[in-house]
Each structure stands twice: as C-alpha cells, then as structure tokens.
N, C-alpha and C positions, 0 to 999 in steps of 0.2 A: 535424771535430766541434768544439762549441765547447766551452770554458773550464769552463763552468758542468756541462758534463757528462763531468768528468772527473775523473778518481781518482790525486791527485797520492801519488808515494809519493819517500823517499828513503832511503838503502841506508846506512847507518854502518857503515864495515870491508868496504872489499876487498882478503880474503885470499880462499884459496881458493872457500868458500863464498860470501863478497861478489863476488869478481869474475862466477861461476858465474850469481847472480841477476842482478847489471845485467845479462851477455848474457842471461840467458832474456828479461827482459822489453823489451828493444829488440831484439834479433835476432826474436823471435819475437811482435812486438808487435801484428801481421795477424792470425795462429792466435789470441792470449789476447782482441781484440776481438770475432771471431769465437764467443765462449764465454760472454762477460754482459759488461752494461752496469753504470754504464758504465766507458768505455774504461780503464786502469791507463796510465799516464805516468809514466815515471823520470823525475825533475825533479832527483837530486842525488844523488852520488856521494861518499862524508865520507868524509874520510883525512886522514895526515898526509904519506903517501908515494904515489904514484901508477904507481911502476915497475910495478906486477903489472896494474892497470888498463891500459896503456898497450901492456903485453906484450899483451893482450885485444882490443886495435884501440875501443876505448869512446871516445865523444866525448867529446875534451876539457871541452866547455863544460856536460860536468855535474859537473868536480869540483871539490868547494868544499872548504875545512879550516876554514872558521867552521860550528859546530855551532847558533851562535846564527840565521845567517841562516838557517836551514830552520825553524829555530824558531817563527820572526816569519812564516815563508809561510805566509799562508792557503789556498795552492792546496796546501800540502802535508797530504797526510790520515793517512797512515800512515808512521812510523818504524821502519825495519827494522832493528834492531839485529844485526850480527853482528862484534861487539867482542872477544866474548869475556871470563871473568872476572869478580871479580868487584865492582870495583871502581872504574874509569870505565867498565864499561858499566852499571851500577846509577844512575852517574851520569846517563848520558844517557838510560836509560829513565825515571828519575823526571821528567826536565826535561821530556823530549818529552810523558809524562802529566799533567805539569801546566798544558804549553801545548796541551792538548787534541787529543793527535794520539793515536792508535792505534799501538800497539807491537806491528810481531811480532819475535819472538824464535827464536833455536837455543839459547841459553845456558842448557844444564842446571843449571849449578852455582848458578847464582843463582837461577834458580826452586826447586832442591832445597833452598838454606838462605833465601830470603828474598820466595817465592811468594807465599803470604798478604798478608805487608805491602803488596808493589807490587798483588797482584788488588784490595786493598781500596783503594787510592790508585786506578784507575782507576775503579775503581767510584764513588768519590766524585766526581771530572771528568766523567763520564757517556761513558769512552771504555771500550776493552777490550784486553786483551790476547793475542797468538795466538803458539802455540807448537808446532805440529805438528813441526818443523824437530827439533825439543829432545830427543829421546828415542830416535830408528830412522833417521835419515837419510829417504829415501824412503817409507819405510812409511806409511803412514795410521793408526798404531795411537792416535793422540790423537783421530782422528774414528771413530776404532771404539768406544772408550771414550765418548765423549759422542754417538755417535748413535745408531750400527747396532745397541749393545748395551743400550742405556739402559732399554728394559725386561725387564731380566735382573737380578735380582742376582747379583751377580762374586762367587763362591768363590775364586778362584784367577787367580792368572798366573805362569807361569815364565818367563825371560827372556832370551836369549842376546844382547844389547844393546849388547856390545863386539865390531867385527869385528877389531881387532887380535888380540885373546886370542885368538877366534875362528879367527884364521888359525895363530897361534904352534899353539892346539891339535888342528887336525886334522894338523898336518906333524907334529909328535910324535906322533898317532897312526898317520896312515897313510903314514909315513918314518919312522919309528922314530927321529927325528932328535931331537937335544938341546932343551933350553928355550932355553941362550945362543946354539947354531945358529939356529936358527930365528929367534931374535930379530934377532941380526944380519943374517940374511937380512930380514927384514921391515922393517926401517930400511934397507937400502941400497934399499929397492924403495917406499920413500914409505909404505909400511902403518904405520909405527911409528913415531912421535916419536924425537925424538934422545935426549932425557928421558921415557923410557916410564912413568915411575911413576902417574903419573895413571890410563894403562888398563890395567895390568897388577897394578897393587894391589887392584886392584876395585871404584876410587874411583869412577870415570867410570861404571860399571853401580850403584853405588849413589846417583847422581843421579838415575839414569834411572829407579831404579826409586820413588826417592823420589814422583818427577811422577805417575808411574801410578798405584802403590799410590794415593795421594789420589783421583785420579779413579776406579778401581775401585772403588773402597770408602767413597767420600765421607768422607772421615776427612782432617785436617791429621796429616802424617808429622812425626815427627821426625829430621829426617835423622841425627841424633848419636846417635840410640838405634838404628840400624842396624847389626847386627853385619856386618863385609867382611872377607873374604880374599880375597885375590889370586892368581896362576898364578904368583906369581916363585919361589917353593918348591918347584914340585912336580916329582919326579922323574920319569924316564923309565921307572925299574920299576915304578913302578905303576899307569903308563898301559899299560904291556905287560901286567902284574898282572890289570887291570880287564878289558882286551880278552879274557884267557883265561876270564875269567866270565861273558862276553859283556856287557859294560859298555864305553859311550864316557867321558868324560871330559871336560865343560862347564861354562866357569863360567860359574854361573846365578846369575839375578838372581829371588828368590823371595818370593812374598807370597800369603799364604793367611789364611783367614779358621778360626779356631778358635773354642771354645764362649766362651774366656774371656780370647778380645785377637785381635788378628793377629801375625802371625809372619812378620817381613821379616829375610831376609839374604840375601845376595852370598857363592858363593864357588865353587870348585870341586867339582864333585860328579859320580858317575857315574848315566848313566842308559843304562836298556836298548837295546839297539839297534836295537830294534823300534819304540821310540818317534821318534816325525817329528823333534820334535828333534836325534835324533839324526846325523839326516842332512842337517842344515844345517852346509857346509864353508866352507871357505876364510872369506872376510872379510864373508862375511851376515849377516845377523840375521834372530834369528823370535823371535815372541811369541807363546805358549799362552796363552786364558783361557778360562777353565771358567763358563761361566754356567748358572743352573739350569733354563733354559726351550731356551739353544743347547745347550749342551753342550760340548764339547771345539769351539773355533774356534783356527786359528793363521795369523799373518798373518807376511810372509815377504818378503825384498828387500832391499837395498842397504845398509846401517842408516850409511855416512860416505859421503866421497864430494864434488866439487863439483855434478857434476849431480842426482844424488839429490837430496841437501840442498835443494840449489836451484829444487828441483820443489815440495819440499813448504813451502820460503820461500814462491813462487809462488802455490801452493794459497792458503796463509792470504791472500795478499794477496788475491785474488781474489773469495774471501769474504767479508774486508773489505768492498770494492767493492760485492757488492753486496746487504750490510745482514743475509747470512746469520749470519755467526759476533755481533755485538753481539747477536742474539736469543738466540742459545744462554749467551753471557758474560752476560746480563744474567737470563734463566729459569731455567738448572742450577744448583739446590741442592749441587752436587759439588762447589766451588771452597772452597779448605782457609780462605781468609776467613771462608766461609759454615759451615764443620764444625765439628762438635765434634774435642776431639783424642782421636788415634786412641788406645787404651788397645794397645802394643805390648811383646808378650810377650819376656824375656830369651832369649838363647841355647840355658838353658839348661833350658827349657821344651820343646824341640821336639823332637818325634819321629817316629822315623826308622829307616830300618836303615842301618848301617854297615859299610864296607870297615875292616880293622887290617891291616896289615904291623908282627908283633913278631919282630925281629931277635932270637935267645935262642940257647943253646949245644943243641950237638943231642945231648944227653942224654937218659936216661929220665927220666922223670916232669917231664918241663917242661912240657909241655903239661898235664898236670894241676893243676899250681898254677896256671895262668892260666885255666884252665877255673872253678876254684874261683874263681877272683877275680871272673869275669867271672857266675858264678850269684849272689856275694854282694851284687853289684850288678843284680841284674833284669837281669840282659842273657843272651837266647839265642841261641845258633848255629845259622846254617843250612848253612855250609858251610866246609871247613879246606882250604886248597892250602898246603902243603909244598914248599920249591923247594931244591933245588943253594945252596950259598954264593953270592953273587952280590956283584959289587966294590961295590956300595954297602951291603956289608951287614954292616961293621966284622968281620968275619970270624967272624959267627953266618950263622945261617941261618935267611932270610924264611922266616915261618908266616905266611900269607894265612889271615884269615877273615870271613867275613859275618855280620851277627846279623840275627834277627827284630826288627820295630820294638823301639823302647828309648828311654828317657827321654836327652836329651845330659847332662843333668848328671851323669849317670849313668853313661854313655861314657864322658866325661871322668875322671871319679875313678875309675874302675876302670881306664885306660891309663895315669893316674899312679900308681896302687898299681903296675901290673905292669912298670911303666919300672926301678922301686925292686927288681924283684926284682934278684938276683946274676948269676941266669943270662939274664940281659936286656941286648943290647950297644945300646947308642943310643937315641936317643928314636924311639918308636912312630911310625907314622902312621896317621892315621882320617882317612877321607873319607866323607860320607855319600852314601847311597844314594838316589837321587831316584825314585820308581815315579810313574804315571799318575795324575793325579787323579782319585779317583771322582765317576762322572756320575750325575745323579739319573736319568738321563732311562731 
C-alpha cells in the first residue's frame, strides 16, 4: 500500500499499556487493515529506556528518544500519549497539538484537571483529541457517552471505575479478609501499586468521574470541587454489618443531576444486592447510566489492564484513521471548552439514606438520646441492629442503624452531637446508602 494511504501513528511511553499497543498494532496489523482504510502504521516507539519494549520482541528500528523527530514527521498523524502525569506528558501533548498531529490519550488526571485547556488548543490547530483509553480500561463508555446515548439526556451514572479497590473489596466481602490483607495480597499479585494512594484514596475514580460527568451532562467539572473518600478506612465490621442488611460495599464513583446543581462524589457506599452493580467482583468495572428515553443501561469489562487498555488505545486510533472521531470532536457541543461550568452542589446538599455504627455503653436509655438527636436533626430510622461487643468497638457496643433519606448536612451534625455524648465510645461511622436510580420510563 502506498505512503500516501497511510495512517502514521507514534506511541510515547512503553510501559505496560505502551508496550500492550505497539504489539496490537504490528502483531496484529493484517486483522486492523482488514477493518478501515486506510491502513494504521507504527512509525515510532518514544522512550527513554527500551528494556520493556525489547522484553516484547518490538522492532528495534521503531524506537526513537527524540520526541522532536516525530514531531517534524509528516507521515506521522496521530500521537499516542501514554506518559502518564501530569506534567511531561502535558508537555508533549501540547507540542504534538501544535505541530498538528492528533492526540490520543489514557491520562485521566490530566484531562480531569486540564481537559478544557488542551480541547480548546486542539481545536484551534484543527486537530482533535481521543481518550477512550482514560476512564474504564476496555470499556467503550467514552463512545457510549458521545454516541449510543447522545439522544438521551443523562440523569445519572454510578461508577465502579477502580478495579484495585474493586478487587481489595469484594475479598473483604466475600473472605471476610482484612483491608491490609487484601492489600498486600493485591500488590504481590501486580493489582496494586507499591504506592496505592492514588486508587485507594479515591483519587484515581474521581478523575474518571470528572471526564464523564462532563460528557454526560455537558458541563465543564470542577475537579476540586469533587468531594472523595477513599477504602483505606474502612473496617471489616461494617462490611459484615452491611452484608447482614443485605448491603454490598463499593466505592462509587457518583453523579447525578438535581433540580439545583449536580451532585458528584467518590466514595464508599453500600448498595443492594440485588442491584447489577453489585455483582461486579474482583478487578472489573461497570458503569450505570440512567437516561430518560433508555433507562437503566450498564456497561461492564476490564476497566486496567495492558490488553484492555490497549484495545481501546487501538479503537481511538482507528477512528482517527478513518476521519470518524474529528467529526464527532469537532460537532459535539459536550466538550467542557464548549460548556458552561457545571453549577456543583456541596456535600452537604445531598441526599440519601444512611448506614451509622454508634459504639455507646449498653445502658438504658441510650438509645433514646440518640434517637432524640437524630429527630432534632430530620433524620428517620428505618432500622436498628444491636450486636455482641465486638474488638473494634472500644469496649461499647455497635448499634447499627439505617435512616429514611436525609439531608448529609444533617447526618453530619447530628453524628457529631452524638459522638459528644458521654455514653458514646469513638467516633461513629456513616456510610451512605446508594438505592437504584429512578427511571422515567
């Protein structure tokens, strides 16, 4: 095939997920011309180090460590960033969009704090930028969002978006095993950073939800105004706690649409077990979104990964190639450049029902003072579990209870009046209670 009908791409950062796309796209470079024209060509492999390429069996003579030579190729069309970070790889996305080449990308963090800026810089070169890769691994949920759903307005998404956590919390549910267990087993087994803070804080789900939120709701997110908790906290009695109410235990990644803002956070929360979510284990992802014409849709697969990843790197490029995604980058009013900003509601706005575990002496009338606390604050009960002392439980005794929705701000200052009682050993826990979005349909 000649020159002129070809679709030069080059790959920056082969770690896992770089190494992952150079083979898809020369091991399998028969199958991707077989699929649209025209043909996709790795022309350049950017590193500094080349041992992981090399482990891979990758022809030598595509890797280069000048970022400027790709730069200055005209056969090269698209720059595949996977750097990581957020700071030389901003770099070489900006270069690559000003020397007129098409970026795709995995790097959530950088689209979650600095999306706008670069959509609007491409836009102005007349190129585009693709990030399938960014959000779920494997999943398609970035072409669900700007295609399949696009004449829907988006009420909602819930989001299981981390399959580390993911994996830490289904062995805590169903092994009944520790948070530090599991962790350490999840790091000896490659699931888990050696520095887990990034996806176990909840930082890494509230990137991801930052990218969505925008495209579901055509709104520029503020990622700083994103309230996140994380699973390094949470105990193993109240994922037992949860399960005896029939509650799993996911931290979700959440954005809904209310009368008077939207309401995005990240965190730990129980949902029913009856819900599909909840039956997404080990190291998956899924995403729910509630649209007014579908309804309940949830999309589900691999969400890290080098093959994954490196499917849906692939995808975008492919697209690229052949002039499909520029149409949609350059038509969809969704992109947070093109949006207004989103008007995003506090914390402590949202409502909910809620799980408490209050550790209290097991006297008479304790339960009535916290009862009284909890009416002086709008908050109602739907149900009380009483348990045995239990070694986490400073040597009171956990009162589980559930309430009817309730204002958080609300929660909040009535679990700190009732921390403040006498007969109250430790600080409470509240987790909130996640139910099924309602469908119009």
């Amino acid at each position: 095939m000649s020159e002129s009908v070809q679709f030069g791409v080059a790959i920056v950062g082969c770690g896992t997920v770089g190494g992952a796309a150079a083979q898809l796209l020369t091991r399998d470079r028969e199958v991707l011309a077989g699929r649209c024209a025209p043909a996709v060509v790795l022309r350049y492999v950017v590193d500094v180090n080349f041992d992981h390429a090399r482990s891979l069996g990758l022809d030598e003579a595509l890797f280069c460590t000048d970022i400027q030579k790709v730069l200055d190729d005209k056969d090269v069309h698209v720059v595949v960033e996977l750097i990581g970070g957020q700071t030389i790889a901003r770099d070489v996305m900006e270069k690559a969009l000003r020397a007129g080449k098409h970026v795709v990308t995995a790097n959530k963090a950088l689209l979650a704090h600095a999306g706008a800026e670069l959509y609007a810089l491409a836009r102005r070169q007349n190129v585009s930028i693709a990030f399938e890769a960014s959000c779920a691994g494997g999943i398609p949920i970035i072409r669900a969002l700007t295609g399949g759903l696009i004449a829907n307005r988006l009420d909602a998404l819930y989001g299981i978006v981390n399959g580390t956590c993911n994996f830490i919390l289904t062995e805590m549910t169903t092994a009944g095993r520790s948070y530090a267990d599991v962790l350490a087993e999840a790091q000896k087994a490659g699931l888990a950073e050696a520095d887990p803070t990034l996806d176990v804080s909840g930082e890494d789900s509230a990137h991801k939800l930052a990218i969505l939120a925008s495209l579901a709701f055509g709104r520029k997110i503020d990622y700083d105004a994103i309230p996140v908790e994380g699973i390094d906290t949470l105990e193993l009695c109240d994922v037992a706690f949860g399960q005896q109410l029939g509650y799993v235990v996911k931290l979700l990644a959440i954005a809904s649409r209310q009368d008077d803002g939207l309401s995005l956070r990240v965190r730990p929360a129980f949902i029913s077990k009856e819900h599909p979510l909840a039956w997404v284990s080990g190291p998956f992802n899924a995403v729910s979104v509630y649209g007014h014409a579908t309804g309940h849709t949830m999309y589900y697969g691999r969400g890290a990964g080098g093959k994954p990843t490196a499917s849906a790197v692939a995808a975008d490029i492919l697209s690229l190639a052949m002039g499909a995604w520029q149409n949609q980058f350059a038509q969809l009013k969704l992109w947070p450049d093109l949006s207004e900003k989103a008007e995003q509601l506090p914390i402590e706005a949202v409502q909910s029902r809620y799980y408490l575990r209050i550790t209290c002496q097991d006297a008479p009338g304790v339960f009535g003072q916290i009862a009284a606390i909890l009416g002086k604050h709008e908050i109602s009960i739907t149900s009380v579990l009483q348990q045995e002392p239990h070694s986490a439980s400073a040597g009171g005794v956990p009162v589980i209870i559930t309430t009817h929705h309730a204002r958080e701000g609300n929660v909040r200052n009535a679990v700190a009046e009732i921390d403040a009682l006498n007969v109250v050993k430790g600080k409470s826990v509240c987790i909130g209670i996640v139910e099924e979005y309602p469908e119009e349909l």
